[in-house]
C-alpha positions in Angstrom: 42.3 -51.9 -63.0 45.4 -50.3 -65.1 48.9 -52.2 -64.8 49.9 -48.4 -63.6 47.8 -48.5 -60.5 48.4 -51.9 -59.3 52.2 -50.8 -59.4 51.2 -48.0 -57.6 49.7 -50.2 -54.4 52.6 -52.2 -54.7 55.0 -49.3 -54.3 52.8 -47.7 -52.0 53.1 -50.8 -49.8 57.2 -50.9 -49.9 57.5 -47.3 -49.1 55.3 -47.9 -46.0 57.1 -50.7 -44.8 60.6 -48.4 -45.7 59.4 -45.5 -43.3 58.3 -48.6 -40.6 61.8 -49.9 -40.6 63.7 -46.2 -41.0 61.4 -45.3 -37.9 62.5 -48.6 -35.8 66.7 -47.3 -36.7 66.8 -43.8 -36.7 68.9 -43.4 -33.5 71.7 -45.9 -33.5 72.0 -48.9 -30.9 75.0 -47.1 -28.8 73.0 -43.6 -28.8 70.4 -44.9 -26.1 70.1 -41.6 -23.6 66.9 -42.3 -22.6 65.0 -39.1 -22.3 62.7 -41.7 -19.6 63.3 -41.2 -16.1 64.5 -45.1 -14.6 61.6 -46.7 -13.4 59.2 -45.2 -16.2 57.7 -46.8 -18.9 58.5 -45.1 -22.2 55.3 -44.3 -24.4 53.8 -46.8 -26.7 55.3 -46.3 -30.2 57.6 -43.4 -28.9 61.3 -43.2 -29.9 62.0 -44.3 -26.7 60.2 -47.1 -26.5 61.6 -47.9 -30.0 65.4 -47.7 -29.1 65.1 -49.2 -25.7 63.8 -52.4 -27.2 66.7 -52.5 -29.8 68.8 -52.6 -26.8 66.9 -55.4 -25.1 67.1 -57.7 -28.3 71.1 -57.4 -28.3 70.6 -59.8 -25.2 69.2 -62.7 -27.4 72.2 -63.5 -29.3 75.0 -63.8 -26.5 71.6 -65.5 -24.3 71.3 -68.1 -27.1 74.8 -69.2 -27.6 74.9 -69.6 -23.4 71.7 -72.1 -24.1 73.1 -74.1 -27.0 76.7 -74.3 -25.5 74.9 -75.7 -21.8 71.1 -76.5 -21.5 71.4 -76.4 -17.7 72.1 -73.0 -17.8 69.1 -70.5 -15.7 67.0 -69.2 -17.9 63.3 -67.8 -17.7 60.7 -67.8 -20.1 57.8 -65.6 -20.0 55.3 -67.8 -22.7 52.6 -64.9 -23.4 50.5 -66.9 -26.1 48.2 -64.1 -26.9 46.7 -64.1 -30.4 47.1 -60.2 -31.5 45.0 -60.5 -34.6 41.9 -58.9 -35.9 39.0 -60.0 -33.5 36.9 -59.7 -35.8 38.3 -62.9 -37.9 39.1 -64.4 -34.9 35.9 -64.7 -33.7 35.0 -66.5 -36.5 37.3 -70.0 -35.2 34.8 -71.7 -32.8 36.4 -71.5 -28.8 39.3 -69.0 -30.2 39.6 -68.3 -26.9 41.4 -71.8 -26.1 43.4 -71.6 -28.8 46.2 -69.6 -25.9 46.3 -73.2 -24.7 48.2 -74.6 -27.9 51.5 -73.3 -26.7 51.0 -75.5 -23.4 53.6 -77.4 -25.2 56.3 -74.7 -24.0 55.7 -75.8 -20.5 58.3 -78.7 -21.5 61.0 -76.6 -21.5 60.6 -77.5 -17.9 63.1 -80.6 -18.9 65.7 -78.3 -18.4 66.2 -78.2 -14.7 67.2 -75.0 -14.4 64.6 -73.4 -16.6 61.6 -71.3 -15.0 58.7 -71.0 -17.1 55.9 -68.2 -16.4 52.7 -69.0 -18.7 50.1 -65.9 -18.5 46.3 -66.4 -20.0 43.1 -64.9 -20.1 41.4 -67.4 -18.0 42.7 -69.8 -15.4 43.9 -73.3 -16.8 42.8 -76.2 -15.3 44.8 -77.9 -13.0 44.0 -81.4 -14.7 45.4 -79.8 -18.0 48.5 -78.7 -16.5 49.2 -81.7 -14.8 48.8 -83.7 -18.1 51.3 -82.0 -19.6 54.2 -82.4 -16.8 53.3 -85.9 -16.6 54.8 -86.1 -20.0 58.1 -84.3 -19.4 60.6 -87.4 -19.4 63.4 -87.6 -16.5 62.1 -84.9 -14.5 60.1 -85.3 -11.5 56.5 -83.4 -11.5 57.3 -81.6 -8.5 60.7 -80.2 -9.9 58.9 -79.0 -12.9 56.0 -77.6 -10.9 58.5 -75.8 -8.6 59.8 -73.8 -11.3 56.4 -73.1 -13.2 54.0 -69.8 -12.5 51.1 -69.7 -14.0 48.9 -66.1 -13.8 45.4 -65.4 -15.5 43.7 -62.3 -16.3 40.5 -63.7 -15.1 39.3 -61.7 -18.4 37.2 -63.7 -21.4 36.7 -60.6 -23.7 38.1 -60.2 -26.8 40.7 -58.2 -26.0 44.2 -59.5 -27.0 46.0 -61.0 -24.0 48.9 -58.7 -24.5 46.4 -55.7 -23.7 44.5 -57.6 -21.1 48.2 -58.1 -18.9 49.5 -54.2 -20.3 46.1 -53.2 -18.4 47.1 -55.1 -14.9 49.7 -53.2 -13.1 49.6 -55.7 -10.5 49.2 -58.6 -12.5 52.6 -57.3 -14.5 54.2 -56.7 -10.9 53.9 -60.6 -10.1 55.4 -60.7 -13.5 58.2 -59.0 -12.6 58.4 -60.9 -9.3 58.6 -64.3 -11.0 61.5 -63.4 -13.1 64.7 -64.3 -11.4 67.0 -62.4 -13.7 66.3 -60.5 -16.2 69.6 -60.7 -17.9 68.7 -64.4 -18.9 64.9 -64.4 -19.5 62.9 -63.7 -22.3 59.5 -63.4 -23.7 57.8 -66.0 -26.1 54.6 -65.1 -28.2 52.7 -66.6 -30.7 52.8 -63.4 -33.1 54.3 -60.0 -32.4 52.6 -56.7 -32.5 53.5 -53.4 -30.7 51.5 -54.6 -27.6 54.2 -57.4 -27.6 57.1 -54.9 -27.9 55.8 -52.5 -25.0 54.9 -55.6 -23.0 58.9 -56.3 -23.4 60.1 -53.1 -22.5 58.3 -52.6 -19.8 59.4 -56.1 -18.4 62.7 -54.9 -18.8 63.6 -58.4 -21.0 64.0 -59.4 -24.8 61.4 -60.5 -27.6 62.3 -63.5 -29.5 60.2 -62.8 -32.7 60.1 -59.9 -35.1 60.1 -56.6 -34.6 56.6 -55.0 -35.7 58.2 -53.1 -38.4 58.5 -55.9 -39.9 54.5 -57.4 -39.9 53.7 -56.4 -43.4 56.0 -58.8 -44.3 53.5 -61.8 -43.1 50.4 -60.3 -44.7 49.2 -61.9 -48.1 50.4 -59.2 -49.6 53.6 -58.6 -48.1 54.0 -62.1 -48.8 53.9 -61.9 -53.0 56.1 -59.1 -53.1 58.8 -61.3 -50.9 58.6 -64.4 -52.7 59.5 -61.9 -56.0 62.4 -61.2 -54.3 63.3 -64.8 -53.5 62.5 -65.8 -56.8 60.0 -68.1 -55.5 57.0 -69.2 -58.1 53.4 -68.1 -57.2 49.8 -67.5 -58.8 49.3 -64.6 -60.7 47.1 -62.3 -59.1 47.4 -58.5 -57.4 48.3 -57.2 -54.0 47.9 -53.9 -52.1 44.4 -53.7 -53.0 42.0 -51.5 -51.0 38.2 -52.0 -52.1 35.8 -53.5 -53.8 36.4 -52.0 -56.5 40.3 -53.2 -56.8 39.0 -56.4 -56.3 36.5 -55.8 -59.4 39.2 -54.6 -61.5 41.4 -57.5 -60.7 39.1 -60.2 -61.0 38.4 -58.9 -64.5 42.7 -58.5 -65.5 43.3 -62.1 -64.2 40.4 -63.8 -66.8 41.8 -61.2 -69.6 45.6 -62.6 -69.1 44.3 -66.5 -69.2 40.7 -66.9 -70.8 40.8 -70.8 -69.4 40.4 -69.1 -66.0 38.0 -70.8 -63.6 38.2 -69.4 -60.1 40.3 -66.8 -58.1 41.1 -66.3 -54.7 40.4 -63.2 -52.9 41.8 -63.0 -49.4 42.1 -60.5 -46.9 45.7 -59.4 -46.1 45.5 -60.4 -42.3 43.4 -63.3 -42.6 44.4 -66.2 -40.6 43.7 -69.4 -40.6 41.6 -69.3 -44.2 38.5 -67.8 -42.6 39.4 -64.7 -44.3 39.6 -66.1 -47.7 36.7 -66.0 -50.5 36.4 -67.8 -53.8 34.9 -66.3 -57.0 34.0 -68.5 -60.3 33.8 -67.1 -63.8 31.3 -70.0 -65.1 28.9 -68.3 -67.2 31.4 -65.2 -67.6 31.4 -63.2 -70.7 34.0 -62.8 -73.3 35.5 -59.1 -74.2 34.1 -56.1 -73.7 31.2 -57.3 -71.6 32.9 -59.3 -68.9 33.7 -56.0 -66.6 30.0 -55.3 -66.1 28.8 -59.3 -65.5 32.4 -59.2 -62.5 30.7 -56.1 -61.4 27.2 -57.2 -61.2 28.0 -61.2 -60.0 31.1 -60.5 -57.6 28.3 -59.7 -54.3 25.7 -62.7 -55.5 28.5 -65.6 -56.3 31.2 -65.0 -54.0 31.9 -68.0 -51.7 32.9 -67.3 -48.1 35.2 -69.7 -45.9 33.8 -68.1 -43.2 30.3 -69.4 -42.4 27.8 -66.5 -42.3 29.7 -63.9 -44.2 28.1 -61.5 -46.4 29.6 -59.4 -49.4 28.9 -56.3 -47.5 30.9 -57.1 -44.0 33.9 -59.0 -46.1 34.0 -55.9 -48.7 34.1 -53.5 -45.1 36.6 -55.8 -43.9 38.4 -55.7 -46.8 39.0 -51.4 -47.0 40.0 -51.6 -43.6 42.6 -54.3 -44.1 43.3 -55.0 -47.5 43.8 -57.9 -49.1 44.7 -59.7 -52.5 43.3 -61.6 -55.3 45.2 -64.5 -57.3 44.3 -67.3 -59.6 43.1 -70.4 -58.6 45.0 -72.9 -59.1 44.2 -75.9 -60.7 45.4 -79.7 -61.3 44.2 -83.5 -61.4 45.9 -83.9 -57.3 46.4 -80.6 -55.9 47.9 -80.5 -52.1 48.1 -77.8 -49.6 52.4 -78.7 -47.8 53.5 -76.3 -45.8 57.7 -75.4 -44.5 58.3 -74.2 -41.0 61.4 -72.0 -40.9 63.5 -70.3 -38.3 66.2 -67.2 -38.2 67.7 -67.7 -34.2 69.0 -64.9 -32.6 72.5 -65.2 -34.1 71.1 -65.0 -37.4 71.3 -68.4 -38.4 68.2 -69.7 -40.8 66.9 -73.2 -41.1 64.3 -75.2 -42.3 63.2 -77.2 -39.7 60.0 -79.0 -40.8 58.1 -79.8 -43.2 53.9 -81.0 -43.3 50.9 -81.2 -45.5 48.0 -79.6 -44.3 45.0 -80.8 -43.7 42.2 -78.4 -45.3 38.7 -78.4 -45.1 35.6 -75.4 -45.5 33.5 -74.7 -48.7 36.4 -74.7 -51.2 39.5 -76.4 -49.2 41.1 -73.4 -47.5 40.7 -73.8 -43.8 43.5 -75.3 -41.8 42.0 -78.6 -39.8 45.8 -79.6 -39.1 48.6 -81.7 -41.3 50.9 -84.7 -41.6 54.3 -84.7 -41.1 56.6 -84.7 -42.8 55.3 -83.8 -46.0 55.9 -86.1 -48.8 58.7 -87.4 -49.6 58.4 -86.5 -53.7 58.4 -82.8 -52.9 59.7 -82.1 -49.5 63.3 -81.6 -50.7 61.4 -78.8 -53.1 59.8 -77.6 -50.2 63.1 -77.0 -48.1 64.9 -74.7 -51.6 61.7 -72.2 -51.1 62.2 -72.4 -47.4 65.5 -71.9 -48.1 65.4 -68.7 -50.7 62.4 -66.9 -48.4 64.7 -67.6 -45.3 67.7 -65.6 -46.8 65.3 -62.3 -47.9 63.9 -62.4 -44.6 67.1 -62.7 -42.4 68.9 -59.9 -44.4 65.4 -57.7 -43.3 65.7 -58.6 -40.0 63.3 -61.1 -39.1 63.4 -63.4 -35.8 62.3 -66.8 -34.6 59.5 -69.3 -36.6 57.9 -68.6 -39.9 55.9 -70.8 -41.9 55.4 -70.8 -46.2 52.3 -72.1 -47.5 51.9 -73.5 -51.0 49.3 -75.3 -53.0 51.3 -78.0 -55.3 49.6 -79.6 -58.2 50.5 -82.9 -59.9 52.1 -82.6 -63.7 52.9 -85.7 -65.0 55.6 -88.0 -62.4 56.1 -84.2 -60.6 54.7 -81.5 -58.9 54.2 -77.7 -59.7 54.3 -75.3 -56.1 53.2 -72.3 -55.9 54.0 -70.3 -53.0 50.6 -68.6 -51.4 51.3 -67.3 -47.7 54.2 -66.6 -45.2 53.1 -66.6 -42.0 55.8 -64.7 -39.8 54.3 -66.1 -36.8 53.9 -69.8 -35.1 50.9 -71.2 -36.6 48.9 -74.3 -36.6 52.3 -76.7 -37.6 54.0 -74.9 -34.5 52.9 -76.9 -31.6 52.8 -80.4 -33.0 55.9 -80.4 -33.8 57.4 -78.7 -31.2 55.5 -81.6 -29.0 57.5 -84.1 -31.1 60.6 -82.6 -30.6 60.6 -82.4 -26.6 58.9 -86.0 -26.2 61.4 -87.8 -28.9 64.6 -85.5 -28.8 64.7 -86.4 -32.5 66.1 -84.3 -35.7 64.5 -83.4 -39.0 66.9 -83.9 -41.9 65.5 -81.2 -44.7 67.9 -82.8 -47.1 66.0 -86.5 -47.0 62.5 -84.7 -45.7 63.0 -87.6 -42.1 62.4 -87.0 -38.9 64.4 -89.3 -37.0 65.2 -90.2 -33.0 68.4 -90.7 -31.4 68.2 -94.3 -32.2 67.4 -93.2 -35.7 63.5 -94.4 -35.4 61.5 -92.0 -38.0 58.5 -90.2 -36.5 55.7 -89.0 -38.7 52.6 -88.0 -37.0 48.8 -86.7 -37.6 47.5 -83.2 -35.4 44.5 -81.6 -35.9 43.1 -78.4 -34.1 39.6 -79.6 -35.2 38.7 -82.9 -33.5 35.1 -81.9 -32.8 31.6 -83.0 -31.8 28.6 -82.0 -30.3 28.4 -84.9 -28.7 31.7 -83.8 -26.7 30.2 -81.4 -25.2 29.7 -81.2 -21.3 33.0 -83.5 -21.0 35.5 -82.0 -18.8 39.7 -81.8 -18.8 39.1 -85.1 -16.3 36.5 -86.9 -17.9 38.7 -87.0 -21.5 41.9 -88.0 -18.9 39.7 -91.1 -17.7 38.7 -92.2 -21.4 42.4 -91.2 -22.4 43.7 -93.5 -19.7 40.8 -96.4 -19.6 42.0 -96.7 -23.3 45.2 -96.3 -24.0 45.1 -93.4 -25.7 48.4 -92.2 -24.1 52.2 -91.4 -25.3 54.2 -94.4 -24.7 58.1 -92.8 -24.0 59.0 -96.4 -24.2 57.8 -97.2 -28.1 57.6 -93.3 -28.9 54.3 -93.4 -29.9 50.9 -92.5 -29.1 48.7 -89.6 -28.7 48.8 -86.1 -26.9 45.6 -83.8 -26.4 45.8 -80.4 -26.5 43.1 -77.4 -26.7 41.5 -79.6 -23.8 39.8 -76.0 -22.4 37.7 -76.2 -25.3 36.5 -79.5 -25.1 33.4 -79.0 -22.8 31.8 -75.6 -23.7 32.3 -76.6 -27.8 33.0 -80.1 -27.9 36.3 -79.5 -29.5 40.1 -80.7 -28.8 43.0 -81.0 -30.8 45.5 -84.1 -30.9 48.8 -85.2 -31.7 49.0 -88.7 -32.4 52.3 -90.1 -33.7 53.6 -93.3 -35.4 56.2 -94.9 -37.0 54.5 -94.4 -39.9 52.3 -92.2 -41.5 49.8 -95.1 -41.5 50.6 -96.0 -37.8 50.0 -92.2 -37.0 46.3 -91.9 -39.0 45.8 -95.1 -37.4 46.2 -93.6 -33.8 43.7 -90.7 -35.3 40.9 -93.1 -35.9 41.2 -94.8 -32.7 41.0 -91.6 -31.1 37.7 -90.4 -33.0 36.2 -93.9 -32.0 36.7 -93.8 -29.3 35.7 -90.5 -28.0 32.4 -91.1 -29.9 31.9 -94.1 -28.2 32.2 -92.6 -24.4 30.6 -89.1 -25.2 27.2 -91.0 -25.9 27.5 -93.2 -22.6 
């Protein structure tokens, strides 16, 4: 592939995101005369739809400082934890489905007592699973909490995005409607936004807290390159904006020419998530000059590697024209480590790193999220929160909103470490949860300067979560049969010592004999220790 057409992609790719965010500010904010009649919904995508949800997000800021300035003030949240990805990757995560269940750990915004919370899913939630997480709200009694909770269901287990599933349910948005006291002070929370997201705001008549759609290129892999350019943020050589197989062919073949002690690249699709979309290639046995393009263009369908467990050349090459994707060296190291920075930009603008972790990878070649440790380590987290830092500025003066998360892969050199930033995720994401769970059950602080999480009393935290505790011997276990183990063996959060472990992704548990946990300590050790425990134990009481 010539240097001239990879620029071309790449400039391709900013002018498209330049007509996405001319077409979201064409009419300005005080020009809003709706050409839709009151009580009608604006079309999907339409102008109107467009400027009447610029108007709705001018409600965050002046909502937000209300919130910071008295956390008793009403408020409703409208938690919609729909997963608007590809379906087609996403069926790839074993019990995807469940994954809506992760952000369960909103429902402790119920510690605010004049908070209302409406949580919407596909399927209906146990009531074992919701009652395990208002037993751990602290200082509020369960029937307070559970007063001011609705929970709805689409009754619906298709792939469909949730988003569409309630967009489809005139009466299921009506009770919707219904539950929200005032729409002046309520919101909706998702785990990614998409243009479903947007209409489901307007036609709610309340705010989104997270990015407008415009701005999703931004989070793909190669939306992600181009911004950490413009932050001045190191990462692998490699190409984005590419479109077939062929771009990958022609990449694969640059990369080795620029550094003949090559080994491997990466070759990821641009809306991969979770690193199921991600492929590995290796250039062992790989000619030297002239000859190398034909042995890339004859070996690229036979050695490819696959995260994704049954994939074949010919559905990710398919996949890969109709989403795009990337291809970067491989890097390499004596220790390499996968840490990760969560970020924020809050409705008044403001950005902030506020966490830290290294993930936990697993899959063929180490490039599937299983969970992570926080915080990350001490000898680079201070490196970690500059990136954070740098990416949060580009992003904030393009507009961006709520969490976002910057993956790197950091490789040992000497008494430091090398980063290399590989992924933005402009979205919550698998470090989302955890540590929001943290933060409602300890009330603690990160400090990004030292990399410490500390409590009130200035007790550190560190913890262990995984997504991925799983088993076939778990299955058939129900929400109240891991209750009864959790409780007949102490695996519990103790307020009083702030430690212990927290399930989540408990729907999962019987059909695939998975769950995920949160187990934190006062150390990291203390925190893997609570892990182990946890494995041992459920192994021991799902072969009873």
């Amino acid at each position: 592939m010539t240097q001239d057409r990879l620029g071309e992609y790449a400039r391709s790719g900013r002018a498209l995101l330049a007509v996405y965010l001319a077409g979201g500010c064409i009419v300005g904010l005080t020009e809003e005369r709706s050409t839709v009649e009151p009580g009608v919904d604006p079309e999907p995508g339409s102008e109107a739809e467009l400027r009447r949800f610029a108007r709705l997000q001018e409600r965050l800021g002046p909502l937000y400082r209300k919130l910071a300035a008295d956390p008793r003030a009403p408020q409703t949240v409208v938690v919609v934890p729909s997963l608007s990805l590809d379906a087609e990757e996403l069926a790839k995560i074993s019990g995807v489905h469940h994954y809506e269940e992760r952000l369960l750990c909103m429902l402790m915004l119920l510690r605010r007592p004049r908070t209302n919370v409406v949580f919407v899913t596909s399927q209906h939630v146990a009531t074992a699973v919701i009652d395990y997480y208002l037993h751990l709200l602290p200082g509020v009694p369960l029937r307070h909490a559970r007063s001011r909770l609705t929970l709805l269901a689409c009754h619906d287990a298709s792939d469909v995005p949730l988003t569409k599933k309630i967009l489809d349910r005139p009466r299921l948005m009506d009770r919707i409607r219904e539950a929200i006291p005032d729409t002046r002070s309520a919101h909706v929370s998702c785990f990614n936004s998409t243009p479903l997201e947007r209409t489901l705001a307007v036609q709610l008549g309340i705010p989104l807290y997270g990015n407008d759609p415009a701005l999703n290129y931004l989070g793909t892999k190669s939306g992600s390159r181009e911004l950490f350019r413009e932050a001045g943020v190191p990462l692998p050589d490699g190409f984005e904006n590419l479109r077939d197989g062929d771009d990958i062919k022609e990449a694969v073949v640059e990369l080795k020419r620029r550094d003949r002690s090559l080994r491997r690249v990466a070759i990821k699709l641009d809306e991969g998530f979770s690193g199921e979309g991600n492929a590995v290639f290796s250039y062992e046995g790989a000619p030297e000059g002239e000859a190398l393009a034909g042995w890339v263009a004859k070996e690229l369908p036979r050695r490819t590697k696959f995260e994704a467990g049954g994939e074949s050349w010919e559905r990710y090459e398919r996949k890969f024209q109709e989403m795009g994707g990337i291809v970067e060296s491989w890097m390499e190291g004596e220790e390499v480590r996968s840490p990760s920075v969560q970020c924020r930009i809050n409705p008044t603008g403001e950005a902030s790193v506020v966490s830290t972790h290294d993930q936990v990878l697993g899959g063929p070649s180490g490039q599937i999220f299983l969970g992570s440790t926080f915080p990350a380590d001490a000898a680079y987290s201070r490196d970690l929160k500059e990136a954070g830092d740098r990416v949060g500025e580009v992003l904030k003066k393009r507009g961006a909103l709520g969490r976002f998360a910057i993956d790197f892969i950091s490789m040992r050199r000497g008494s430091g470490w090398e980063h290399a930033a590989i992924e933005i995720n402009l979205r919550k994401g698998g470090t989302t949860h955890p540590y929001l769970i943290l933060r409602f059950l300890t009330d603690g602080v990160y400090d990004p300067e030292d990399g410490l999480y500390c409590t009130p009393t200035d007790k550190p935290c560190y913890y262990y979560a995984s997504d991925n505790l799983q088993s076939p011997h778990y299955k058939g276990l129900t929400p109240d049969d891991l209750i009864d183990i959790a409780v007949n063996n102490g695996l519990h959060f103790d307020s009083a010592s702030q430690q212990g472990v927290i399930f989540h992704l408990i729907g999962a548990l019987s059909q695939y004999g998975k769950l995920g946990t949160v187990c934190i300590g006062d150390s990291h050790e203390k925190a893997q220790q609570f892990y182990k425990d946890t494995v041992e134990v459920l192994d021991r009481e799902s072969r009873r």
